[in-house]
C-alpha positions as CSV (number, residue, x, y, z in Angstrom):
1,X,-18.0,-17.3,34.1
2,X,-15.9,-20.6,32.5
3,X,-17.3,-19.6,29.5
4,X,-15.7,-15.7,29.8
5,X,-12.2,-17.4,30.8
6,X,-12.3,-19.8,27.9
7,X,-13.0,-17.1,25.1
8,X,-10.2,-14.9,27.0
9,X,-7.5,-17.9,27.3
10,X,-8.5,-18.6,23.2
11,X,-7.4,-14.9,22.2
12,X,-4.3,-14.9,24.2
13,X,-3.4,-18.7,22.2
14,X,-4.2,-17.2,19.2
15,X,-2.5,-13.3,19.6
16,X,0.5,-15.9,20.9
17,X,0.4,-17.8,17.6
18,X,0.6,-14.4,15.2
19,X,3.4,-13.0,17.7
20,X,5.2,-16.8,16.4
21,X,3.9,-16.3,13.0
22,X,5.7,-12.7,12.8
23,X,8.8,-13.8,14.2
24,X,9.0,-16.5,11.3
25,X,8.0,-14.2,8.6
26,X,10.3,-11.7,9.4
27,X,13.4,-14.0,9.4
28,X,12.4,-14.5,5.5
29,X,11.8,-10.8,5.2
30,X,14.0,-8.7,7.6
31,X,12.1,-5.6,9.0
32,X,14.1,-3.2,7.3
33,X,13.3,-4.0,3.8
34,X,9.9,-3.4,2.2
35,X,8.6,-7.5,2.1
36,X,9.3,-6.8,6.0
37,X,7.3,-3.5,6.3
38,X,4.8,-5.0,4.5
39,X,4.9,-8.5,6.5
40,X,4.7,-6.3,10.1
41,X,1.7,-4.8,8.3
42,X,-0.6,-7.7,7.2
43,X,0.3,-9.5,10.7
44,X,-0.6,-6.4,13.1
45,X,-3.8,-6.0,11.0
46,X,-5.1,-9.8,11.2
47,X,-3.7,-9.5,15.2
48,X,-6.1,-6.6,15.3
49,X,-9.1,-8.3,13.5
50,X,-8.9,-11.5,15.3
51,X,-8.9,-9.5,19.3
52,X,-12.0,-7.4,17.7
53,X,-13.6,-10.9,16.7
54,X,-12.8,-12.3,19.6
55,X,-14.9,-9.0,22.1
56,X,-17.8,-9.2,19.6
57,X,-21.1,-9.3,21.4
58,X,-24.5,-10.2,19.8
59,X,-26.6,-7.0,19.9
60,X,-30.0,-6.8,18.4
61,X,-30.4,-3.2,17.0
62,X,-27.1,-4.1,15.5
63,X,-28.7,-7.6,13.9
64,X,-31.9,-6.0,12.3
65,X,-29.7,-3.1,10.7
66,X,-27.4,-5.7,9.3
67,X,-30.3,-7.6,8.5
68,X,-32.6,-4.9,7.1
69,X,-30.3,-2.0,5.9
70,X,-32.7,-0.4,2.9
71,X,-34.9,0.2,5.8
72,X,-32.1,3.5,6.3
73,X,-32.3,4.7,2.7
74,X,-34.8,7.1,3.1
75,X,-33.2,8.8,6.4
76,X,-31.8,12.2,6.2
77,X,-28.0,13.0,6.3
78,X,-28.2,14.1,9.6
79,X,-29.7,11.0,10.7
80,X,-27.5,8.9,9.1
81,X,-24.6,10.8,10.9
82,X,-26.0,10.2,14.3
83,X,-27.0,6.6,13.5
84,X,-23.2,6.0,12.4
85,X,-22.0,7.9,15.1
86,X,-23.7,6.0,17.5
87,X,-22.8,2.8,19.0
88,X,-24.5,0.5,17.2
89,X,-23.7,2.6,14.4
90,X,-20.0,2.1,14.6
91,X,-20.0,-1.5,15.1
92,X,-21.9,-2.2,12.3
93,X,-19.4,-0.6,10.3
94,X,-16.9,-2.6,12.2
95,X,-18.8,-5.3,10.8
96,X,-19.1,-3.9,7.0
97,X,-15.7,-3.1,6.8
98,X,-14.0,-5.8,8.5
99,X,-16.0,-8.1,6.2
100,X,-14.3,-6.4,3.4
101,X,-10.7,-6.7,5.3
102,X,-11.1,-10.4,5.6
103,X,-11.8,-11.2,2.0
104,X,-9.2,-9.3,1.0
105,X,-6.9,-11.0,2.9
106,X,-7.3,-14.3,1.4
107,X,-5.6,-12.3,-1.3
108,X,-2.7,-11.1,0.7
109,X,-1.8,-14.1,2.3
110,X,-0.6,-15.5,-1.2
111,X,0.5,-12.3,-2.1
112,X,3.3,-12.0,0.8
113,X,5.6,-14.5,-0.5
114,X,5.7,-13.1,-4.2
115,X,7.1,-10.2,-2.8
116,X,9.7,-12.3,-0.6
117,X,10.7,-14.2,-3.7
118,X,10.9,-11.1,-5.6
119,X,13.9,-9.7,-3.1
120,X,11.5,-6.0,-2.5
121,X,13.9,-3.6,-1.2
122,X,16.7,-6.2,-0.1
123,X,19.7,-4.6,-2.1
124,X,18.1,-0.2,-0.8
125,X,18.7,1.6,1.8
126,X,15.9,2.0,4.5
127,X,14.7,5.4,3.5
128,X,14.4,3.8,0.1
129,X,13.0,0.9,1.0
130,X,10.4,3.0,3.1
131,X,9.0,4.8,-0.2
132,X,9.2,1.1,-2.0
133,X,6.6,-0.4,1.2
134,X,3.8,2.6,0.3
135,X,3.4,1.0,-3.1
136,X,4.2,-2.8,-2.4
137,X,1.8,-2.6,0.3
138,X,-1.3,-1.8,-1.9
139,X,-0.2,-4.3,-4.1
140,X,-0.3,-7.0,-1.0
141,X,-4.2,-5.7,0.0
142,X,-4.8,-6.2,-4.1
143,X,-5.5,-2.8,-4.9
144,X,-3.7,-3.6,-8.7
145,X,-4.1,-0.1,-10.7
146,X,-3.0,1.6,-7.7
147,X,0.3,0.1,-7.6
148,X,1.0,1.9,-11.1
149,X,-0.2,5.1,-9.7
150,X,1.5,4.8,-6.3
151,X,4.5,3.8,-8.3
152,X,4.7,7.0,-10.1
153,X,3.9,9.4,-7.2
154,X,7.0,7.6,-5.4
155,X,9.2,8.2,-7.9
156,X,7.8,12.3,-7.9
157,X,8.2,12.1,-4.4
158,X,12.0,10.8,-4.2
159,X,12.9,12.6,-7.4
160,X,11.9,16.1,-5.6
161,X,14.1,15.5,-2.9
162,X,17.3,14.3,-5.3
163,X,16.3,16.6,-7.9
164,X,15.6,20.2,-6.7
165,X,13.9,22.4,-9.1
166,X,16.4,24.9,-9.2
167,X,18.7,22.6,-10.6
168,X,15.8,21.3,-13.4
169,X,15.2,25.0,-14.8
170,X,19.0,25.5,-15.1
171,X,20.1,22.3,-17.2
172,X,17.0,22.3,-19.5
173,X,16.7,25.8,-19.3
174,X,13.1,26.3,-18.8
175,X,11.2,29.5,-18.1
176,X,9.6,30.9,-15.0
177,X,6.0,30.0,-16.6
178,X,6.6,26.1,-17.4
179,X,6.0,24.2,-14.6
180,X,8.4,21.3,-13.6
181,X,7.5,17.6,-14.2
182,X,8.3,14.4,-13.3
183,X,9.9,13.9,-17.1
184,X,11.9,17.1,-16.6
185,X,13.3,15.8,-13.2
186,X,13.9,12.5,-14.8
187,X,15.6,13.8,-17.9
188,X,17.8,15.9,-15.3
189,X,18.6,12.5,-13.4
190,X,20.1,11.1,-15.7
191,X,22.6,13.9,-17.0
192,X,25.9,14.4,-15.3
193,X,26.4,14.4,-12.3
194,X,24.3,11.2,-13.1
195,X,22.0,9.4,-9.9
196,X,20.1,7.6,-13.2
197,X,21.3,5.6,-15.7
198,X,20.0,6.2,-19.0
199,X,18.4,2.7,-18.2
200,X,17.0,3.2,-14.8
201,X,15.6,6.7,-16.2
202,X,14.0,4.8,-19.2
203,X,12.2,2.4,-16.4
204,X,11.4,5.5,-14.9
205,X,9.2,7.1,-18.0
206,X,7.7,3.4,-18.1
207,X,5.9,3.7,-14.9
208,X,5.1,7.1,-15.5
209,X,3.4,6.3,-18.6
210,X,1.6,3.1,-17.3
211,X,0.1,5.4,-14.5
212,X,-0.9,8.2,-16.6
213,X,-2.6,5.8,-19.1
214,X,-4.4,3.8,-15.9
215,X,-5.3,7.5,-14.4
216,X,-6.9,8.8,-17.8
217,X,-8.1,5.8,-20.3
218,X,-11.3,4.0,-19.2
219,X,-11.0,1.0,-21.1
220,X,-7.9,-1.6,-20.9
221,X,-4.6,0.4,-21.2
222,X,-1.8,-0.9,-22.7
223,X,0.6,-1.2,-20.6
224,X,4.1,-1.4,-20.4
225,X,4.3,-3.5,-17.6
226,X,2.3,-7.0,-17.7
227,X,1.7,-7.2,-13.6
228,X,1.7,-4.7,-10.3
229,X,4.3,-7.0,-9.7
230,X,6.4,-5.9,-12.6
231,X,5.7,-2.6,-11.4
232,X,7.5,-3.1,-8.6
233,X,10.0,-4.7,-9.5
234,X,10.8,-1.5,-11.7
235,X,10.5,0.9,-9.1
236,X,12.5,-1.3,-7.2
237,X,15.2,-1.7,-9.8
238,X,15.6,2.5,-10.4
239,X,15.4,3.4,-6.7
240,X,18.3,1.1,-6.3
241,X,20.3,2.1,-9.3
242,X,19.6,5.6,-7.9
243,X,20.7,4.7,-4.2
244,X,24.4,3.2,-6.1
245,X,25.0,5.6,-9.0
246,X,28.5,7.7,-8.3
């Protein structure tokens, strides 16, 4: 029973010292800016993983399929669904998966302050700065290539709110049969009335190109930008130029 209370009275001291730890983050990184989104994040994930840690019980079906899993190779799909269904199923994906979470965030942890130091979303707006977390926050978990790709799929999805269609087909023109782009609604962006300058719309194409050559060349792309970082950084620099044109 002492034992019980001691393991109890050790998660609440530790969920106690990630509440502090949040609280101190977030007065670098306010909440409303993406560093801050992405701070809340990381620290309500390892509050998560340390209360799981902390209620895991030894279970030996669970230890021999940890211990022996080529022994399920050969089961059939519907066995592997009920087997992963089950209870000792789920926790030893619990366990498989968590394992991956924790390496990665080794990672994270040194990641969080580049992106304080880099000022993430500090000068937008928060529905900007919302779009800005989706991409900064693979870039904390280290999933690098994605950052280019997330990048560009922000910039579609802001640039199809500010930049309607209709608007696209009447300044450039295009027919009913071309279908409208992310360089079309770029291009448009950047013409009068303006919400890009002919800088910010040059960034733009930059990440657009970096993803497309990640998403379709297998070797090393060249890329325009040297870092997921840089990547950012970019999209961080248009959204806000497109947040203050007039």
């Amino acid at each position: 029973m002492k034992r019980s209370s001691d393991k109890y009275d050790a998660r609440k001291s530790l969920l106690r010292a990630w509440q502090r730890s949040e609280r101190a983050w977030l007065r670098l990184a306010p909440a409303d800016t993406a560093p801050g989104l992405v701070v809340r994040s990381i620290l309500r994930w390892c509050e998560t993983a340390l209360a799981v840690a902390l209620s895991l019980r030894p279970d030996p079906a669970l230890a021999s399929l940890v211990a022996h899993p080529k022994a399920l190779i050969p089961l059939k799909k519907e066995e592997w669904a009920k087997i992963l269904r089950g209870d000792v199923g789920q926790a030893y994906l619990s366990v498989l998966l968590g394992r991956q979470g924790l390496q990665r965030i080794d990672n994270a942890v040194t990641r969080v302050p580049e992106l304080v130091d880099a000022q993430l979303g500090v000068a937008l707006p928060a529905a900007a700065s919302t779009y800005l977390a989706r991409a900064a926050e693979l870039y904390l978990w280290g999933f690098d290539q994605e950052v280019y790709v997330a990048s560009r799929a922000v910039l579609e999805a802001v640039l199809s709110e500010r930049v309607p269609e209709r608007r696209v087909r009447s300044v450039l023109q295009l027919s009913a049969n071309e279908r409208v782009g992310l360089g079309h609604r770029i291009t448009v962006a950047s013409k009068a009335p303006a919400i890009l300058s002919s800088k910010a719309a040059q960034r733009a194409r930059d990440i657009a190109e970096d993803a497309g050559r990640i998403l379709h060349e297998q070797l090393k792309p060249a890329l325009v930008h040297s870092s997921p970082l840089a990547v950012l950084q970019s999209l961080d620099s248009v959204l806000r130029d497109m947040w203050t044109q007039r």
